[in-house]
KOLDO-922965 format. One record per residue: residue in three letters; x, y, z of N, C-alpha, C in turn. Coordinates in steps of 0.001 Angstrom, whole numbers. Example, Ala and Ser with C-alpha at 12.3 -4.5 7.8 and 13.67 -1.06 7.14 Angstrom:
<rs>
{code: ALA	nu: 13190	nv: -5690	nw: 7800	cau: 12300	cav: -4500	caw: 7800	cu: 13200	cv: -3300	cw: 7800}
{code: SER	nu: 12850	nv: -2250	nw: 7080	cau: 13670	cav: -1060	caw: 7140	cu: 12900	cv: 30	cw: 7870}
</rs>
This chain:
<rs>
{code: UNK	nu: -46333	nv: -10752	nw: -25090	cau: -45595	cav: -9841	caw: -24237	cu: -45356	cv: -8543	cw: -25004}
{code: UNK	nu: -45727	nv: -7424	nw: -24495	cau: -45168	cav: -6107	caw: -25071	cu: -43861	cv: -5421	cw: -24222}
{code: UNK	nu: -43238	nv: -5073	nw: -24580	cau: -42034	cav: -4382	caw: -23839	cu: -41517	cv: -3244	cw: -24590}
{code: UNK	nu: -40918	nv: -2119	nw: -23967	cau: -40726	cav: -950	caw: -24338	cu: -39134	cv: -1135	cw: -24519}
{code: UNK	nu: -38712	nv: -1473	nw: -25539	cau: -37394	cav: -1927	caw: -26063	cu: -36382	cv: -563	cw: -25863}
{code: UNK	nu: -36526	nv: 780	nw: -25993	cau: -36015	cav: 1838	caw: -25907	cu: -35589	cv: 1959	cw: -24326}
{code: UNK	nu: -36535	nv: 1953	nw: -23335	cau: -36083	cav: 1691	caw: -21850	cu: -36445	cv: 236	cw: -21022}
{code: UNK	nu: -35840	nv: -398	nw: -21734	cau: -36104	cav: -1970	caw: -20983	cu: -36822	cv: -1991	cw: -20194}
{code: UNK	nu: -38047	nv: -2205	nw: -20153	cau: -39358	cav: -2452	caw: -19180	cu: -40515	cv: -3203	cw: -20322}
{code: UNK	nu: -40669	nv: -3669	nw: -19059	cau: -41917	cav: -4959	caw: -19921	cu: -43786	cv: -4310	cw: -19347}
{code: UNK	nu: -43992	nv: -3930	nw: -20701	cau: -44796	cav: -3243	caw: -20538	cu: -46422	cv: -3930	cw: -20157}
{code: UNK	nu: -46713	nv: -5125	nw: -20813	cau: -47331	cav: -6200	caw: -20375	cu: -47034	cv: -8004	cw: -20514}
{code: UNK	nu: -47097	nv: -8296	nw: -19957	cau: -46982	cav: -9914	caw: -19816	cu: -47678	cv: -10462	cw: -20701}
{code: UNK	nu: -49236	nv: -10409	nw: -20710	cau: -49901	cav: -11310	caw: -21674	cu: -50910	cv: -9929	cw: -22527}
{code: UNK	nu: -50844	nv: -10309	nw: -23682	cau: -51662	cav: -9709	caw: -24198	cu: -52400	cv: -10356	cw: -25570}
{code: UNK	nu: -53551	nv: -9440	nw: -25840	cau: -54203	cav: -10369	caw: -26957	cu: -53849	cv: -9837	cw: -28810}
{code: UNK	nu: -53783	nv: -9886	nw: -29069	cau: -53436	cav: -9363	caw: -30922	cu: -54973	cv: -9383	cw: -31324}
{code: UNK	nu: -55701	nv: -8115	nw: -31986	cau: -56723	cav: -8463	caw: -32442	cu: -56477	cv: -7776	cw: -34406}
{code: UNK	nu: -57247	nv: -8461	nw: -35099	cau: -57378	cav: -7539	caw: -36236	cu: -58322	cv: -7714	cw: -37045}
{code: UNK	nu: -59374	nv: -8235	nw: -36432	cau: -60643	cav: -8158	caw: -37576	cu: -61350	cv: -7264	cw: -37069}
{code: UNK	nu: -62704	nv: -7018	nw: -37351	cau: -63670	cav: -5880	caw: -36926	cu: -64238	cv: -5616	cw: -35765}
{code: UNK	nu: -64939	nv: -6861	nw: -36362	cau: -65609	cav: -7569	caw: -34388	cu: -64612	cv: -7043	cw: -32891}
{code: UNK	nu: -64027	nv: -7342	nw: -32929	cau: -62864	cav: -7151	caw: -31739	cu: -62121	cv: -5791	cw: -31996}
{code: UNK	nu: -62063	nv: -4903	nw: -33080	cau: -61976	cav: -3222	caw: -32772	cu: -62947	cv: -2768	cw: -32364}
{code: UNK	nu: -64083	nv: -2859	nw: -32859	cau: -65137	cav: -2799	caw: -32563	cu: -65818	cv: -2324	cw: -31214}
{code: UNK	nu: -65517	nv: -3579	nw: -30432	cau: -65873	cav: -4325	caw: -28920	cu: -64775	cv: -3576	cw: -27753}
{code: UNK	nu: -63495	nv: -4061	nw: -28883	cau: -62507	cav: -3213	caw: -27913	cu: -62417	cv: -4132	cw: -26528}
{code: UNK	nu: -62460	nv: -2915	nw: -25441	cau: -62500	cav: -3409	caw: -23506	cu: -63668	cv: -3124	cw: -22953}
{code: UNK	nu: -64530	nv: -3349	nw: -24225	cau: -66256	cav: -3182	caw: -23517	cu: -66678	cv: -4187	cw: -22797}
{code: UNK	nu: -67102	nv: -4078	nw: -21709	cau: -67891	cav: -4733	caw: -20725	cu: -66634	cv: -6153	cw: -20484}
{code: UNK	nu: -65449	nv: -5863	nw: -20463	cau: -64371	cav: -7121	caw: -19918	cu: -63756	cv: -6325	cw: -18625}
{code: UNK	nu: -62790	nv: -7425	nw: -18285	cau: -62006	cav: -6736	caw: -16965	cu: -60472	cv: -5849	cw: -17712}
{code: UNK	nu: -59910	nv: -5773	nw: -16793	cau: -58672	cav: -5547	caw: -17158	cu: -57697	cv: -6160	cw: -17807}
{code: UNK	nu: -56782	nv: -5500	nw: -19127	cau: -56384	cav: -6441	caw: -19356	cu: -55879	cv: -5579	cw: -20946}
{code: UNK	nu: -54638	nv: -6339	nw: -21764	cau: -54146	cav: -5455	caw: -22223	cu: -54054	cv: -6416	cw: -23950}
{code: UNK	nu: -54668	nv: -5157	nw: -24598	cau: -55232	cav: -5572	caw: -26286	cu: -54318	cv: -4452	cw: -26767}
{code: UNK	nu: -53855	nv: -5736	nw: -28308	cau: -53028	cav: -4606	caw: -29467	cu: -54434	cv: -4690	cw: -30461}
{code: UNK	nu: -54548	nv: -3741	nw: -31334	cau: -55204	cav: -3769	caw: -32275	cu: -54064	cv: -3237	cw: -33685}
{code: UNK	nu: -54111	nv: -4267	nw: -34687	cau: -53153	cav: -4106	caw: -35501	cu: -54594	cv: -3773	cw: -36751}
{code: UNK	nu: -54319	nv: -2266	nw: -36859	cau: -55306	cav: -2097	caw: -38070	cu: -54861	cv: -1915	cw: -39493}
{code: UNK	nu: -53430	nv: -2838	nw: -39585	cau: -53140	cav: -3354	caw: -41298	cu: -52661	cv: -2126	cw: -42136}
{code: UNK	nu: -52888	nv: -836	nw: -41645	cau: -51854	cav: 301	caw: -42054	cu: -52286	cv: 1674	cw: -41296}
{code: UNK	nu: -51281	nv: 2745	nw: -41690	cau: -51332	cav: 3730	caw: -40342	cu: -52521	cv: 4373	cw: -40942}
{code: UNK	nu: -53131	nv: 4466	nw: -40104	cau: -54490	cav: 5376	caw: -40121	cu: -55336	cv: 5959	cw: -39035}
{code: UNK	nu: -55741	nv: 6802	nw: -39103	cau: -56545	cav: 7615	caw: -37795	cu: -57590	cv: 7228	cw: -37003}
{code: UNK	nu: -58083	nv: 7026	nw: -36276	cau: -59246	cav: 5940	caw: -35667	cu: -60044	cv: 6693	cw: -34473}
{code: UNK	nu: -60761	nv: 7092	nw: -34349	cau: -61567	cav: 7796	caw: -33234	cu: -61897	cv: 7033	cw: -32348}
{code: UNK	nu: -61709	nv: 7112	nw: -30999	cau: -61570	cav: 6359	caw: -29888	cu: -63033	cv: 6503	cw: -28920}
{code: UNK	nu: -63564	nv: 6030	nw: -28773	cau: -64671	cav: 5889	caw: -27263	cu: -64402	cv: 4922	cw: -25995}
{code: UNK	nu: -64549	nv: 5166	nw: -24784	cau: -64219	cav: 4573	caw: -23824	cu: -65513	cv: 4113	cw: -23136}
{code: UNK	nu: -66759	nv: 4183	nw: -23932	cau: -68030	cav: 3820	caw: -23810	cu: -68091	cv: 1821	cw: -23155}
{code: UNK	nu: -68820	nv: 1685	nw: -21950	cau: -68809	cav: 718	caw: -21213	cu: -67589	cv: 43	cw: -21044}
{code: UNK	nu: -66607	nv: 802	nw: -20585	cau: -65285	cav: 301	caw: -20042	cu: -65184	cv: 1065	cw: -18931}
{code: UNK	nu: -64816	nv: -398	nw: -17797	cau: -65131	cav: 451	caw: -16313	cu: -64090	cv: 997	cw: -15517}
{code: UNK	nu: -63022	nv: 865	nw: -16083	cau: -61966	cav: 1284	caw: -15842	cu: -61008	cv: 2353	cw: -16821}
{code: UNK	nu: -59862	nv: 2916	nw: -15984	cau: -59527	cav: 4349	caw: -16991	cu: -58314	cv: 3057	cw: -17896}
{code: UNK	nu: -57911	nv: 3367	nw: -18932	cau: -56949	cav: 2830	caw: -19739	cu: -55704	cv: 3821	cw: -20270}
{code: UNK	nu: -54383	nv: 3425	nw: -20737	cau: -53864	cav: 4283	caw: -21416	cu: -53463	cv: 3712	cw: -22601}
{code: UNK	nu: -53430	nv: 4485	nw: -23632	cau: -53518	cav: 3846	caw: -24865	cu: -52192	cv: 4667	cw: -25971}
{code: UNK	nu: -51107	nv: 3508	nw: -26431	cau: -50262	cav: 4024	caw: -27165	cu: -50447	cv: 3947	cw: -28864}
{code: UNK	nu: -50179	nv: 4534	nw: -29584	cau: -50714	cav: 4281	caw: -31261	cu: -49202	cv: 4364	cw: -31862}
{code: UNK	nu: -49435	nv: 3443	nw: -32202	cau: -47620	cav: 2979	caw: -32896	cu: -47610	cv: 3673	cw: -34262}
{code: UNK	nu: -46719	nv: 3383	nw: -35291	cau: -46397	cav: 3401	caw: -36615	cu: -46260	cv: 2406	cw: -36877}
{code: UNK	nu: -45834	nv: 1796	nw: -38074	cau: -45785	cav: 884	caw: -38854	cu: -44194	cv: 50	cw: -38280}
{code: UNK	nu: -43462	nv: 728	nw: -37999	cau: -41843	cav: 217	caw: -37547	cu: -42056	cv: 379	cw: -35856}
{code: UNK	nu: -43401	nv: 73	nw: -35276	cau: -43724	cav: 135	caw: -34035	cu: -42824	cv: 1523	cw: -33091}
{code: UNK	nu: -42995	nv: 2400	nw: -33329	cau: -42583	cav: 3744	caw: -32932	cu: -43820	cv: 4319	cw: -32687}
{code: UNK	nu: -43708	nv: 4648	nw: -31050	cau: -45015	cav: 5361	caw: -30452	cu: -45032	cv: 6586	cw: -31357}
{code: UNK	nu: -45917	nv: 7031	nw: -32002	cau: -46418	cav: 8120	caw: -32421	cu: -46956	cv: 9175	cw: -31492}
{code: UNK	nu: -47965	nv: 8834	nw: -30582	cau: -48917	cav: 9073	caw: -29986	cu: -49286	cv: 8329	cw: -28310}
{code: UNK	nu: -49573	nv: 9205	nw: -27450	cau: -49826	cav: 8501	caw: -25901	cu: -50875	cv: 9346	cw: -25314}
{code: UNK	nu: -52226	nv: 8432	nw: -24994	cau: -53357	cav: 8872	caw: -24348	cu: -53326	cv: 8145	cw: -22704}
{code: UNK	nu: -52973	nv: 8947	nw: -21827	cau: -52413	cav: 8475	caw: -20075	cu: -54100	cv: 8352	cw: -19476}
{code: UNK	nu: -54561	nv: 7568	nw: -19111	cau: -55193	cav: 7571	caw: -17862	cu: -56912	cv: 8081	cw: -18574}
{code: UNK	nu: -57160	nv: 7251	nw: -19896	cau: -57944	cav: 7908	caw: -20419	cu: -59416	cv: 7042	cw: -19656}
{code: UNK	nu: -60380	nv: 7646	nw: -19296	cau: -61421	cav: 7292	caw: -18232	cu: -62847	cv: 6697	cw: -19070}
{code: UNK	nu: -63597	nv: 6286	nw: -18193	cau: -64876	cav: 5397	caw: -18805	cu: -65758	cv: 6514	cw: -19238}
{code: UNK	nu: -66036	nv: 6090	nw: -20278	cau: -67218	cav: 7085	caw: -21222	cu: -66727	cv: 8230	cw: -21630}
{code: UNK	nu: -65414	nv: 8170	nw: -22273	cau: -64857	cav: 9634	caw: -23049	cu: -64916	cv: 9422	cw: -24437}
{code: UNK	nu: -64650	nv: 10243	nw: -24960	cau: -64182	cav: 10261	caw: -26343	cu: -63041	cv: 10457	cw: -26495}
{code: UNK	nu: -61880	nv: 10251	nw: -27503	cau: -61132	cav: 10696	caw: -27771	cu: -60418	cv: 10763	cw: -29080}
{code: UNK	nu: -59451	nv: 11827	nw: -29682	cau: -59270	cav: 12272	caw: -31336	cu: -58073	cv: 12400	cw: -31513}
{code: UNK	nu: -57484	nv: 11150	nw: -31729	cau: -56060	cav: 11165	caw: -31900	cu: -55442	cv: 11936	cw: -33093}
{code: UNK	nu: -54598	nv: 12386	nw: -32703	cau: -53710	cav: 13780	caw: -34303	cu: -52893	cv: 12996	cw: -35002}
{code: UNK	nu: -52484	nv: 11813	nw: -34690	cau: -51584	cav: 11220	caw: -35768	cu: -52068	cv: 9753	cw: -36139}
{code: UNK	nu: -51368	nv: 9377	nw: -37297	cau: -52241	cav: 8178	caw: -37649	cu: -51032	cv: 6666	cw: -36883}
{code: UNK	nu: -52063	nv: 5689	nw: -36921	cau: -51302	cav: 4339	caw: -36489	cu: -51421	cv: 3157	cw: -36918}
{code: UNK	nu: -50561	nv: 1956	nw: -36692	cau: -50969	cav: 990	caw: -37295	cu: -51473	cv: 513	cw: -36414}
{code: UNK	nu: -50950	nv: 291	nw: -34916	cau: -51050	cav: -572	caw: -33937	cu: -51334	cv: 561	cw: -32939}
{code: UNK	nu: -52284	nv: 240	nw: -32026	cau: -53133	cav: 875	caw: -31252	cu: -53025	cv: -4	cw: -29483}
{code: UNK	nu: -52416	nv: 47	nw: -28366	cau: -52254	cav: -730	caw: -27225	cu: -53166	cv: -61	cw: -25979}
{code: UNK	nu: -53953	nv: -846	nw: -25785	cau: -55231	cav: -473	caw: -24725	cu: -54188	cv: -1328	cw: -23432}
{code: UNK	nu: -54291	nv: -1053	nw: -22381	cau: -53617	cav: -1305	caw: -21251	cu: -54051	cv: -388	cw: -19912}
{code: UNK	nu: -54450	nv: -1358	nw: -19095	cau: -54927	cav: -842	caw: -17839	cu: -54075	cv: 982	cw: -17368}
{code: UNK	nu: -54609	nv: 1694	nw: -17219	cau: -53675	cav: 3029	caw: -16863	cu: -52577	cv: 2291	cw: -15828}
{code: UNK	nu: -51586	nv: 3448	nw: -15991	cau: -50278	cav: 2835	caw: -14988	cu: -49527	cv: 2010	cw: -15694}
{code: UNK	nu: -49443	nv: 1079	nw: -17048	cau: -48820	cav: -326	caw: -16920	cu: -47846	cv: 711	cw: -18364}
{code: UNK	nu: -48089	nv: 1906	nw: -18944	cau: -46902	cav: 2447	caw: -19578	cu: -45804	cv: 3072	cw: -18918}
{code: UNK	nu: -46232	nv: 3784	nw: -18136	cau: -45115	cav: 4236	caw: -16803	cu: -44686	cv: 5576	cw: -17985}
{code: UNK	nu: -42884	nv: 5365	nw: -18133	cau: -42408	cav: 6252	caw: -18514	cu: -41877	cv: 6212	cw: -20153}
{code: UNK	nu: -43021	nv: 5252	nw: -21028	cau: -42981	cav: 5652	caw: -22108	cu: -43287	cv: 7255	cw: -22843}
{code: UNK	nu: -42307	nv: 7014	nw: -23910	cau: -42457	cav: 8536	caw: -24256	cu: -42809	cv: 8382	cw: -25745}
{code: UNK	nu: -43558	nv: 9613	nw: -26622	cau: -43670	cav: 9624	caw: -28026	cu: -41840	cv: 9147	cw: -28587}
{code: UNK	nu: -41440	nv: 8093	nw: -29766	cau: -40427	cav: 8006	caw: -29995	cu: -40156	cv: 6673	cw: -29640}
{code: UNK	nu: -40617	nv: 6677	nw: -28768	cau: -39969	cav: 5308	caw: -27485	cu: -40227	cv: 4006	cw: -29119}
{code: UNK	nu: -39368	nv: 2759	nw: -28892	cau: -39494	cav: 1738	caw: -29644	cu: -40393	cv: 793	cw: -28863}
{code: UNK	nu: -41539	nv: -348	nw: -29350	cau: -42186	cav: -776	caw: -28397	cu: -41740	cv: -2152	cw: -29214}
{code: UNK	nu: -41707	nv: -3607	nw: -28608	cau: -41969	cav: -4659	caw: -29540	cu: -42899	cv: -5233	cw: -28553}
{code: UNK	nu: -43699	nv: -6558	nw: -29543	cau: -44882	cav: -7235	caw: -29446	cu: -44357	cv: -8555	cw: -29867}
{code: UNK	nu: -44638	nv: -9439	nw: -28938	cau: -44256	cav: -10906	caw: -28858	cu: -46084	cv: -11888	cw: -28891}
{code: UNK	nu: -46382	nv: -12366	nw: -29403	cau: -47640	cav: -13010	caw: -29542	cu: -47381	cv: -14376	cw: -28878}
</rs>
């Protein structure tokens, strides 16, 4: 479960924890909908592609004390994208399912 602890809303129900390669990698390529943390083990910058994902996603990039850094809304199939700040934790989620998270916002992650 992820939930946005700063404005009480539950941001997804089920989600998956990934942190080896394979599965950053792969990402929401060629799956349905559906909502992945990627915990990449310390804050760092990561260049994003939305290459064979058929749907738009929005994607939050945490810090280390899970504090949104960073929010990409409604990002669409086959973009690129160049995030400006670095993260530990990275949340792919169908567009729509952040609502009215904001940079700041506290997020927690329940496995």
């Amino acid at each position: 479960m992820i939930e946005n602890v700063s404005k009480r809303f539950q941001i997804s129900r089920n989600s998956k924890i990934y942190t080896d390669i394979f599965h950053h990698m792969k990402g929401l390529m060629f799956s349905r909908p559906k909502t992945i943390v990627f915990d990449l083990g310390k804050e760092r910058k990561i260049d994003l592609h939305n290459f064979f994902v058929f749907f738009p996603i929005d994607i939050l990039f945490l810090d280390s004390d899970m504090k949104v850094v960073e929010i990409k809304r409604d990002f669409r199939p086959f973009m690129l994208f160049f995030p400006k700040h670095k993260a530990r934790y990275i949340i792919e989620t169908p567009a729509g399912h952040i609502k009215n998270t904001k940079v700041g916002d506290k997020i927690r992650i329940k496995s």
